[in-house]
DSSP file (Angstrom, degrees, kcal/mol; ACC not computed):
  #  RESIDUE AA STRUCTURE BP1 BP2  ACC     N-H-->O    O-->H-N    N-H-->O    O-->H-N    TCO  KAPPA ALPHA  PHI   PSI    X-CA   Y-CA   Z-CA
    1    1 A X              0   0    0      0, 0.0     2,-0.1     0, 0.0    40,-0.1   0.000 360.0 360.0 360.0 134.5   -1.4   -1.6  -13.5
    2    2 A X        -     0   0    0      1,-0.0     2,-0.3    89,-0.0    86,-0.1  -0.482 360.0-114.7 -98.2-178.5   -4.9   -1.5  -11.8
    3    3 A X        -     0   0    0     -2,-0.1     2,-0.1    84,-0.1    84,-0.1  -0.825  32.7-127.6-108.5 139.3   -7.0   -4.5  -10.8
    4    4 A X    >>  -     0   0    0     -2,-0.3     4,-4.5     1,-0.1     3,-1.2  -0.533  38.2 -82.9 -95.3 174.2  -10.1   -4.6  -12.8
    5    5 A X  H >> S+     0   0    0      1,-0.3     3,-1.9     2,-0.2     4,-1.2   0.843 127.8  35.2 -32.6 -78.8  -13.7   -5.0  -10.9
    6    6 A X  H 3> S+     0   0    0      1,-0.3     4,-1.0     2,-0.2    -1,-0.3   0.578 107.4  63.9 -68.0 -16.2  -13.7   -8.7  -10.4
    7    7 A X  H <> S+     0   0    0     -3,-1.2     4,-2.4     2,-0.2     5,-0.3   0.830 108.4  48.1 -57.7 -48.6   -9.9   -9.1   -9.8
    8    8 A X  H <X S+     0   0    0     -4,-4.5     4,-3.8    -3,-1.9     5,-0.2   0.939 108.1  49.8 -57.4 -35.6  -10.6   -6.9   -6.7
    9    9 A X  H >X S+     0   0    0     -4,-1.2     3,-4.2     2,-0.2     4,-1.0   0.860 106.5  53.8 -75.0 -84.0  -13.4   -8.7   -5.3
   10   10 A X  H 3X S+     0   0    0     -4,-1.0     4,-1.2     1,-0.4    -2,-0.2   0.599 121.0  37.7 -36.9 -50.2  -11.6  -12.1   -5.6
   11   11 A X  H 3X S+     0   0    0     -4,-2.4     4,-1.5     2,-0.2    -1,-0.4   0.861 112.0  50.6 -64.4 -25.8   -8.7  -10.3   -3.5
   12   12 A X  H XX S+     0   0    0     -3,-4.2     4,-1.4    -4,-3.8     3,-0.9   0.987 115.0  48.6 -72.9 -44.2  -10.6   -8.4   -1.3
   13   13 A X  H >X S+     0   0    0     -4,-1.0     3,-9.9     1,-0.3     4,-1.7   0.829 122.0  42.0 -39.1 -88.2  -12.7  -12.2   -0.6
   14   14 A X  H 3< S+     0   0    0     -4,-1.2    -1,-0.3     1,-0.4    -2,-0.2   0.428 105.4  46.2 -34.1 -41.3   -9.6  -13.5   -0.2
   15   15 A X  H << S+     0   0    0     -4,-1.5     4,-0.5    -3,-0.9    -1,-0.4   0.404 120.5  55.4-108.3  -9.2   -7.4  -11.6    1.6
   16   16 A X  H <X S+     0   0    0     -3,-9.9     4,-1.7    -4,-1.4    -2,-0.2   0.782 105.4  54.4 -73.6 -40.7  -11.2  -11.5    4.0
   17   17 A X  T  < S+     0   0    0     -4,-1.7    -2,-0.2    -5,-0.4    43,-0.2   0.546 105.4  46.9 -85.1  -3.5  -11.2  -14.9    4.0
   18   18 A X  T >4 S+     0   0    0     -5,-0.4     3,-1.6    -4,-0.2    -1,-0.3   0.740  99.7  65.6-104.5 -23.7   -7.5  -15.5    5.5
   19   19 A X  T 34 S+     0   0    0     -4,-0.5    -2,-0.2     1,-0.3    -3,-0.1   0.919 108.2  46.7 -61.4 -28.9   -7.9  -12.9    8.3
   20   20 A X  T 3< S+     0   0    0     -4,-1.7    -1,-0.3    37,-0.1     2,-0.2   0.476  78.5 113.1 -97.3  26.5  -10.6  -15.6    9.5
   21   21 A X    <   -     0   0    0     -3,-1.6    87,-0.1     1,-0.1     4,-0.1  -0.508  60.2-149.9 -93.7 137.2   -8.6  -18.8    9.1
   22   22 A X  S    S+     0   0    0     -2,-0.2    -1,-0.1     2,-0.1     2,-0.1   0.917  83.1  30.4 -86.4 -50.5   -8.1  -20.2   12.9
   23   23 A X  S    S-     0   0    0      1,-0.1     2,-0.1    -3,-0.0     3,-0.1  -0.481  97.7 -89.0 -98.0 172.5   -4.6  -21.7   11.8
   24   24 A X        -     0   0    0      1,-0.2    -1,-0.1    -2,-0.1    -2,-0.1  -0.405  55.9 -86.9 -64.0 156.3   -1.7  -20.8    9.0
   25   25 A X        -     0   0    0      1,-0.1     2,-0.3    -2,-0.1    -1,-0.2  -0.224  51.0 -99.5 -58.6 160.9   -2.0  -22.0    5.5
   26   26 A X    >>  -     0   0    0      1,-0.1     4,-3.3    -3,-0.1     3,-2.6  -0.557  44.0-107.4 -84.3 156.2   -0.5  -25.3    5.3
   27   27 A X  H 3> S+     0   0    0     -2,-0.3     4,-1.3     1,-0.3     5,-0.2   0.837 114.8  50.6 -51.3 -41.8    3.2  -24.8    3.7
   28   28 A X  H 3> S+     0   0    0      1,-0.2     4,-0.5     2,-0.2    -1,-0.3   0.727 115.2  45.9 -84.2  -1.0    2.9  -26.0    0.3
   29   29 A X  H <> S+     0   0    0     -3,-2.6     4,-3.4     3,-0.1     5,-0.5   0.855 110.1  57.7 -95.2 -33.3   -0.2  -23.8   -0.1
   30   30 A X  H  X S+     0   0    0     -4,-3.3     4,-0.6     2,-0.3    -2,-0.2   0.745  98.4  58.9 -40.7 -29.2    1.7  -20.8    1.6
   31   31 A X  H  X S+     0   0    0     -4,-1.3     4,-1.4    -5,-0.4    -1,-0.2   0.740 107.6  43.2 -98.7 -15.6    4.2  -21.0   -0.8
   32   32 A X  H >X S+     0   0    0     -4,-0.5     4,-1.6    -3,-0.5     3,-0.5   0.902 108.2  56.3 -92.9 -26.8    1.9  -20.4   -3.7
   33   33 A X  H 3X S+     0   0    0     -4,-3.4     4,-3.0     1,-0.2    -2,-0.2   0.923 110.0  50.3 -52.8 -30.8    0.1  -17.8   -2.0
   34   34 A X  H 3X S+     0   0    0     -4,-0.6     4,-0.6    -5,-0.5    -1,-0.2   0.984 111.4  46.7 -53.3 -53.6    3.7  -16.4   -1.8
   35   35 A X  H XX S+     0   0    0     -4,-1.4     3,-2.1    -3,-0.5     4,-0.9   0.921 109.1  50.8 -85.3 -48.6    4.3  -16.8   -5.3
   36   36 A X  H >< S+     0   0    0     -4,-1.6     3,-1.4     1,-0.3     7,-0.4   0.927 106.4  63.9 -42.5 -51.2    0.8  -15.2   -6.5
   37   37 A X  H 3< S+     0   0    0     -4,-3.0    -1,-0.3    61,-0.5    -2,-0.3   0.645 101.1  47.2 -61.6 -14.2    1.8  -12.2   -4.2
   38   38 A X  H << S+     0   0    0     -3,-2.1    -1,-0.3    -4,-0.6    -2,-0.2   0.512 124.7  27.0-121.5  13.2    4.7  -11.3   -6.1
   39   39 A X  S XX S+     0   0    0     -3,-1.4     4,-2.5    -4,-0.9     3,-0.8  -0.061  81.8 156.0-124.1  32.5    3.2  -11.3   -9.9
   40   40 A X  T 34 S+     0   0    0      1,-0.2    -2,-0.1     2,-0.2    -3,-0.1   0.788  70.7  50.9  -2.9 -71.8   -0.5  -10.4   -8.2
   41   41 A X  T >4 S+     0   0    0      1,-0.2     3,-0.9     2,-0.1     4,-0.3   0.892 117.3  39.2 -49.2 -42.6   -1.8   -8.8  -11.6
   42   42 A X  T <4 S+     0   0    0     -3,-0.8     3,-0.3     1,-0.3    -1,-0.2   0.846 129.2  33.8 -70.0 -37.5   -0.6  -12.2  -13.7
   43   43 A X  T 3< S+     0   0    0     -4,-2.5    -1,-0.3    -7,-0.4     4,-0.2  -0.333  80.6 101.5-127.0  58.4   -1.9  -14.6  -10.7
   44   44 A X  S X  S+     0   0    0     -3,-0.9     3,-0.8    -2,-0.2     4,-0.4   0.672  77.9  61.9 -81.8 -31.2   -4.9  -13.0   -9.2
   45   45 A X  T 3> S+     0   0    0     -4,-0.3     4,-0.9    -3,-0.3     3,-0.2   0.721 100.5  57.1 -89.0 -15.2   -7.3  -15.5  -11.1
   46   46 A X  H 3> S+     0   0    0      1,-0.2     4,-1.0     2,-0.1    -1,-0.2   0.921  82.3  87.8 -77.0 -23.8   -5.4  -19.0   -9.0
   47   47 A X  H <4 S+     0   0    0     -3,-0.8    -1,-0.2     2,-0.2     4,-0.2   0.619  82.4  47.1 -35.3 -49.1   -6.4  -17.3   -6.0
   48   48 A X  H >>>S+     0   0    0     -4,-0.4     3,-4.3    -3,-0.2     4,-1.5   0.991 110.4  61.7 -38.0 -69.8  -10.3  -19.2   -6.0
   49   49 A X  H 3<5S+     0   0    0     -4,-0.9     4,-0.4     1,-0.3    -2,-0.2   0.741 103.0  47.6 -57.3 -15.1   -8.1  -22.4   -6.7
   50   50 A X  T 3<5S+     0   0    0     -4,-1.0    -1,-0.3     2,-0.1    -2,-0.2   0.511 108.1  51.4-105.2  20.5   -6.4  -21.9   -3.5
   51   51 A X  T X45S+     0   0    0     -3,-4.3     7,-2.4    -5,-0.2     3,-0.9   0.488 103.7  63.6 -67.3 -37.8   -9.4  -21.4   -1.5
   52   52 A X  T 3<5S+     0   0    0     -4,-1.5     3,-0.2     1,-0.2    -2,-0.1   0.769  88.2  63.4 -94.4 -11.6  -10.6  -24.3   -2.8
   53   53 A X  T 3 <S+     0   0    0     -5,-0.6     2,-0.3    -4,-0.4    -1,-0.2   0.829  98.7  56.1 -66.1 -13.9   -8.2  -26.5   -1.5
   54   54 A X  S X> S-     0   0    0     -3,-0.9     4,-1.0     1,-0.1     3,-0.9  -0.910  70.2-145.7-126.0 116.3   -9.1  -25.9    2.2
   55   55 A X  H 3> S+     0   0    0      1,-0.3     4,-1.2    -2,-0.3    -1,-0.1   0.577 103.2  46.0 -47.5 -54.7  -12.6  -26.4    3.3
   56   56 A X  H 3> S+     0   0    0      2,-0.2     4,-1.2     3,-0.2    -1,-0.3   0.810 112.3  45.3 -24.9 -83.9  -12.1  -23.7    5.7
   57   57 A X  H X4 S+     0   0    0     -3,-0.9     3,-1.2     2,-0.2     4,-0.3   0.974 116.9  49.9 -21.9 -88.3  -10.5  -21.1    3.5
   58   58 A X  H 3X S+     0   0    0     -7,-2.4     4,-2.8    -4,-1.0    -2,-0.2   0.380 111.2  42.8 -52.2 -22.1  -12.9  -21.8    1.0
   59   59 A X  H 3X S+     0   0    0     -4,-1.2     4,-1.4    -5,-0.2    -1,-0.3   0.987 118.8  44.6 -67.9 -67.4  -16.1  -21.6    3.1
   60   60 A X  H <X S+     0   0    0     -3,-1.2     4,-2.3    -4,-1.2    -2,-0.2   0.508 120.3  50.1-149.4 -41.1  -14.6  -18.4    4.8
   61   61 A X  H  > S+     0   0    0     -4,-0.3     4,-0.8     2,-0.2     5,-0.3   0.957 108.6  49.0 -78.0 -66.0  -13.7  -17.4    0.6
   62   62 A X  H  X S+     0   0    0     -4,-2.8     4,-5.9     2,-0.2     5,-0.2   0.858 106.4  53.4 -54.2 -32.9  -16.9  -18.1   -0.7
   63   63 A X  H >X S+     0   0    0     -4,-1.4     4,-2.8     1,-0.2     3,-0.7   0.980 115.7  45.2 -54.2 -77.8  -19.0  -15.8    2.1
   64   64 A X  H 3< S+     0   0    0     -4,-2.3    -1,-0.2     1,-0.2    -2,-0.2   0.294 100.4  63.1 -95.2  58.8  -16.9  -13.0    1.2
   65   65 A X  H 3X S+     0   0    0     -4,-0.8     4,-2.1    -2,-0.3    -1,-0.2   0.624 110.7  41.3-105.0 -59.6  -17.0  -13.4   -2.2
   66   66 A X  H <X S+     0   0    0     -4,-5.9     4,-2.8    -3,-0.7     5,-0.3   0.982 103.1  61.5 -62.7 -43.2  -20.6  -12.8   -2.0
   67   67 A X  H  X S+     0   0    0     -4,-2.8     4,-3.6    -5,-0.2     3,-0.3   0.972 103.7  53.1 -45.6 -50.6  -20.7  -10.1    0.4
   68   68 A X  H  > S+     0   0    0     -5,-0.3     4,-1.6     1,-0.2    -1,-0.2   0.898 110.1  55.0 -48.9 -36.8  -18.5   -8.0   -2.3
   69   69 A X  H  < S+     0   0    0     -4,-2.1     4,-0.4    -3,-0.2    -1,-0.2   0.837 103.6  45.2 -63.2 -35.7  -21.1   -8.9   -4.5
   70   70 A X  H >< S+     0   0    0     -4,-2.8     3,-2.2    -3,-0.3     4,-0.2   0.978 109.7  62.0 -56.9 -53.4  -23.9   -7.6   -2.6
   71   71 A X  H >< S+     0   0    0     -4,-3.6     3,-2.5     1,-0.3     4,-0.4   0.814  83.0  81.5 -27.6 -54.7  -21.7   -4.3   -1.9
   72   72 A X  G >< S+     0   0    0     -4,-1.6     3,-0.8    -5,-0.3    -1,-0.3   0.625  93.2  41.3 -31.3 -53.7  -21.5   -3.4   -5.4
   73   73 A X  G <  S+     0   0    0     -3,-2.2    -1,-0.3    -4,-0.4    -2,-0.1   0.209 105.7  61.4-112.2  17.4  -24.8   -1.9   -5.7
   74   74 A X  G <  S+     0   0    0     -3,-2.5    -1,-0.3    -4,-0.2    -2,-0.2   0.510  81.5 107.6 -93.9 -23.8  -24.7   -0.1   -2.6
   75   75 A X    <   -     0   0    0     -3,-0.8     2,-0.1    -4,-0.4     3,-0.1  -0.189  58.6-148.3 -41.6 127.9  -21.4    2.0   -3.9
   76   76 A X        -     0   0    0      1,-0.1     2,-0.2    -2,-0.1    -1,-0.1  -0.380  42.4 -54.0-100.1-160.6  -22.2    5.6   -4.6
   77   77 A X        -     0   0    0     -2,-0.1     2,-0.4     1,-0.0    -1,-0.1  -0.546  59.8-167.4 -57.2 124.4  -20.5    7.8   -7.3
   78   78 A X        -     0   0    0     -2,-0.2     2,-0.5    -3,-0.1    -3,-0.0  -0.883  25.4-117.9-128.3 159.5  -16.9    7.7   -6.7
   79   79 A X     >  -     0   0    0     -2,-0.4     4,-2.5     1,-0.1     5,-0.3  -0.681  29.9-132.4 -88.2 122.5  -14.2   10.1   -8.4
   80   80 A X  H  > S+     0   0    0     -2,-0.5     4,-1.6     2,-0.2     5,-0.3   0.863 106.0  55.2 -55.5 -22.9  -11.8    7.7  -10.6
   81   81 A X  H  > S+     0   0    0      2,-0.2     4,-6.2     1,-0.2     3,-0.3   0.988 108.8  50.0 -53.7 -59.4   -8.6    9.2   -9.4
   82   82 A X  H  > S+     0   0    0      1,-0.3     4,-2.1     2,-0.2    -2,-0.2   0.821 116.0  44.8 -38.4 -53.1   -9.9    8.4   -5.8
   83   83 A X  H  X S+     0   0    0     -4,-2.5     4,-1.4     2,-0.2    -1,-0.3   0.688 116.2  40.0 -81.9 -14.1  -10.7    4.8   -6.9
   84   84 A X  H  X S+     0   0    0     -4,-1.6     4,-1.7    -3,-0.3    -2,-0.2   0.847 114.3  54.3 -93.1 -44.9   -7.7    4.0   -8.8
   85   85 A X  H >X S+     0   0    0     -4,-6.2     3,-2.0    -5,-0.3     4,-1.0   0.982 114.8  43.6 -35.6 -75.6   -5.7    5.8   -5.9
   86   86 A X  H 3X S+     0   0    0     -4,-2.1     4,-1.1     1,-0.3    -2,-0.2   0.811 114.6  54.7 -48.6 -74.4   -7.9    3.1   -3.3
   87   87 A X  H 3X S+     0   0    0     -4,-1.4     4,-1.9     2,-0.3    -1,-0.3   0.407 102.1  48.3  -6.5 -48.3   -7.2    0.4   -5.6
   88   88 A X  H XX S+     0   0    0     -3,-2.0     3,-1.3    -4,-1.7     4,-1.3   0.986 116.4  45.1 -95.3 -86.1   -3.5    0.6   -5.9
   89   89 A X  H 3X S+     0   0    0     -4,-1.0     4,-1.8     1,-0.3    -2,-0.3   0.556 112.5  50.2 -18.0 -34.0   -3.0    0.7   -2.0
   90   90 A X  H 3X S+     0   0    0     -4,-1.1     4,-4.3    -5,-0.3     5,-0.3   0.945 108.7  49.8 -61.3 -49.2   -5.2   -1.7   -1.6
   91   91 A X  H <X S+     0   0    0     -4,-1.9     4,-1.0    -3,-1.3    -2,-0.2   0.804 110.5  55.3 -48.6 -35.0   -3.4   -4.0   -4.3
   92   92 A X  H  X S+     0   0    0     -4,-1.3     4,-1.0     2,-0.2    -1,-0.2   0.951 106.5  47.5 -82.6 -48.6    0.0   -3.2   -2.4
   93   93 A X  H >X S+     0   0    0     -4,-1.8     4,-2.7     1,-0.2     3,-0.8   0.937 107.5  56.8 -73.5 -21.3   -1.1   -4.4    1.0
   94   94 A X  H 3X S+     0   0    0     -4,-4.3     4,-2.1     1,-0.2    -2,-0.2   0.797 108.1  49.6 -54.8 -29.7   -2.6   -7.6   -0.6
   95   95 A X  H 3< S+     0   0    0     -4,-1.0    -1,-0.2    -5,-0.3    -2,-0.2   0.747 108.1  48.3 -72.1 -26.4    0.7   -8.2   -1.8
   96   96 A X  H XX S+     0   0    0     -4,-1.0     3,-1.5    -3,-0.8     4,-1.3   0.951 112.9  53.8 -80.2 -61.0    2.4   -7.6    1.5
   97   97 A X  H 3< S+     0   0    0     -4,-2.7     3,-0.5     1,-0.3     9,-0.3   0.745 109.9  47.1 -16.6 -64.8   -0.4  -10.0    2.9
   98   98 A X  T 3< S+     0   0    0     -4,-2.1   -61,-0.5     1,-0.3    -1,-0.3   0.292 115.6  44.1 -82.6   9.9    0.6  -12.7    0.3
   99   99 A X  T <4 S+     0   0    0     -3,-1.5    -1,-0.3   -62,-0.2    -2,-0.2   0.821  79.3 110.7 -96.2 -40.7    4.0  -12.5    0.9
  100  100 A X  S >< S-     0   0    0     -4,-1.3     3,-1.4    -3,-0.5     4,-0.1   0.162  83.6-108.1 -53.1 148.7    4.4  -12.4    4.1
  101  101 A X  T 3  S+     0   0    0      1,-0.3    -1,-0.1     2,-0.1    -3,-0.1   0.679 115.5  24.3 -76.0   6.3    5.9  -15.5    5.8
  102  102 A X  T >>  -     0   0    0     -5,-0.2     3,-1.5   -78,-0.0     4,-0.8  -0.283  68.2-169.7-158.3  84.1    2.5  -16.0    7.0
  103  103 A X  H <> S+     0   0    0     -3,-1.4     4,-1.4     1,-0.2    -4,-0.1   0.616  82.2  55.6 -36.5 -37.0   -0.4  -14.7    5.4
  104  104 A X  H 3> S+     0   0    0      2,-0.2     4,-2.2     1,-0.1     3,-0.5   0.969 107.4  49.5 -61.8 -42.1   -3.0  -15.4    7.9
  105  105 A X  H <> S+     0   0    0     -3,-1.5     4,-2.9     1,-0.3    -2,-0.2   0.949 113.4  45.2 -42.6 -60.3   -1.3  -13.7   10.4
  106  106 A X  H  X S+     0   0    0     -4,-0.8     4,-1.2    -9,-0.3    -1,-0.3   0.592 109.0  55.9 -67.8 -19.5   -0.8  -10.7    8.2
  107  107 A X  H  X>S+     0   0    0     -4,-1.4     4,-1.1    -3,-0.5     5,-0.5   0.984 115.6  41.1 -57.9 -78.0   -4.4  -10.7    6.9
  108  108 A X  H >X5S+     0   0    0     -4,-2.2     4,-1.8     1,-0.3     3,-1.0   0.815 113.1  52.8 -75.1 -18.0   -5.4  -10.5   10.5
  109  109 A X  H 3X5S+     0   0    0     -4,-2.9     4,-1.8    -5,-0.4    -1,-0.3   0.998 117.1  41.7 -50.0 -64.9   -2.7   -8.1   11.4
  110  110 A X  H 3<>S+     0   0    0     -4,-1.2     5,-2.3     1,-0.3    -1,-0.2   0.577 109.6  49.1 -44.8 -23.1   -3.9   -6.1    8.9
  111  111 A X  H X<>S+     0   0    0     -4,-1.1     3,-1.3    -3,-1.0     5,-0.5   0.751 104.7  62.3-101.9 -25.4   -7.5   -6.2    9.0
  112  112 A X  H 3<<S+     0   0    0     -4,-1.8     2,-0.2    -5,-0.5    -2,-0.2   0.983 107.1  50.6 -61.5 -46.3   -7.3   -5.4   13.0
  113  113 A X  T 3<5S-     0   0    0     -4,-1.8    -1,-0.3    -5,-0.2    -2,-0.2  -0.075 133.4 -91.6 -98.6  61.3   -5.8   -2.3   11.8
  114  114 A X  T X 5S+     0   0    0     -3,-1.3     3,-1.6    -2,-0.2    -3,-0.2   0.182  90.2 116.6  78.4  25.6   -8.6   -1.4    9.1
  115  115 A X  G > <S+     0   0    0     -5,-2.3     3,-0.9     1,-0.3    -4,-0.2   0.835  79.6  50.5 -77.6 -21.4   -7.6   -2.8    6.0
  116  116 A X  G 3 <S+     0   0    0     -5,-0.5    -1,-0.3     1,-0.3    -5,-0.1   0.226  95.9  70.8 -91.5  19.3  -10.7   -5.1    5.9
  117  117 A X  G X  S+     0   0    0     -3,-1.6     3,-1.0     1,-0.1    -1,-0.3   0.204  70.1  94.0 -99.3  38.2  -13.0   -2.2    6.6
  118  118 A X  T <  S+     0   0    0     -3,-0.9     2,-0.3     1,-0.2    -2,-0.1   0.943  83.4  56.9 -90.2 -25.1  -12.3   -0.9    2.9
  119  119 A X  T 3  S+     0   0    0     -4,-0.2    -1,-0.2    -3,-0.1     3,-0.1  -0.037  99.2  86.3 -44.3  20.7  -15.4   -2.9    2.1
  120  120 A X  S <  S-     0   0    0     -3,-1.0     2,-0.4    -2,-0.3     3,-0.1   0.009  90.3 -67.1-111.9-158.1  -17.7   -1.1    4.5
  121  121 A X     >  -     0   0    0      1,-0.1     4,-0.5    -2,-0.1    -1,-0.2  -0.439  30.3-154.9 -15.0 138.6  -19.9    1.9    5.0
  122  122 A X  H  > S+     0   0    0     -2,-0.4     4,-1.7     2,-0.1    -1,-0.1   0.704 100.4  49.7 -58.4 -76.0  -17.6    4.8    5.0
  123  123 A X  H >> S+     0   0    0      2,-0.2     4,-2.0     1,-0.2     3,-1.8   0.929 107.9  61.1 -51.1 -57.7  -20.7    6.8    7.4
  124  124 A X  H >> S+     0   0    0      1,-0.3     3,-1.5     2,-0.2     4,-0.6   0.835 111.2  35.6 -27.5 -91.5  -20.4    3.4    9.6
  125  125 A X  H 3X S+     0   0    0     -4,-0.5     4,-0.6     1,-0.2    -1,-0.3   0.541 111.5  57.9 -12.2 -38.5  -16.8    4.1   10.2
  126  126 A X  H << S+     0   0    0     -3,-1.8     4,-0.4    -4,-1.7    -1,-0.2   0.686 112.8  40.6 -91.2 -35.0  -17.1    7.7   10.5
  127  127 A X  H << S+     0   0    0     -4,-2.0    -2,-0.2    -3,-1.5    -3,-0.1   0.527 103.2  69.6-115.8   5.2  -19.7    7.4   13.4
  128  128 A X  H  < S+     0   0    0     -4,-0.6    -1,-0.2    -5,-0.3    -2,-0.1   0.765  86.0  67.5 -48.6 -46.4  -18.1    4.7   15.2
  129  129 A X     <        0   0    0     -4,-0.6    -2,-0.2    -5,-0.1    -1,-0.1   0.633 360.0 360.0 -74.3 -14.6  -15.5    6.5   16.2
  130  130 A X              0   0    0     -4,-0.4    -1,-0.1    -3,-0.0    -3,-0.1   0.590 360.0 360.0  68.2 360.0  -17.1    8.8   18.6
């Protein structure tokens, strides 16, 4: 099962917005983050409502929640295999994320090694590297 547009942006925000959280979630929100991560498709949609519960998160939520928005029209032509391919990998480390016995940590583990550039310039990337 894929994740439709706006179910991606609300994980990719999210799953942006815990790689910049300075502390772990507090427990009893950790353990729904837990619990979202292992029916993702059925509990993508609480994900906001647990943003909104820490000032922090939610600040951190709401930035890239727009930024995804902006992206959108920046996007070129993509081949659907390609995107459902990107999509489904994405969906599976967001699940690892939210699972994990601490999801900020694993957000920022994860994003250090490029899972939060999948919202980027592609050419950015490509000419970084040098």
């Amino acid at each position: 099962m894929s994740l439709n547009p706006q179910q991606e942006k609300i994980l990719k925000a999210f799953v942006t917005a815990l790689a910049q959280q300075d502390e772990s979630l507090p427990v009893a929100l950790q353990k729904q983050v837990n619990a979202i991560g292992q029916n993702l498709e059925a509990r993508i949609v609480e994900l906001p409502t647990i943003a909104a519960n820490l000032p922090s998160l939610n600040q951190a939520y709401q930035v890239a929640l727009s930024d995804t928005q902006t992206d959108k029209g920046k996007q070129g032509a993509t081949l659907v295999s390609t995107n459902q391919d990107h999509s489904a990998k994405f969906r599976e480390h967001a699940a690892q994320i939210l699972t994990d016995s601490d999801p900020v940590q694993a957000a920022q583990q994860n994003q250090s090694r490029g899972l939060g550039q999948i919202a980027t310039n592609p050419l950015k990337r490509f000419f970084s590297r040098g």
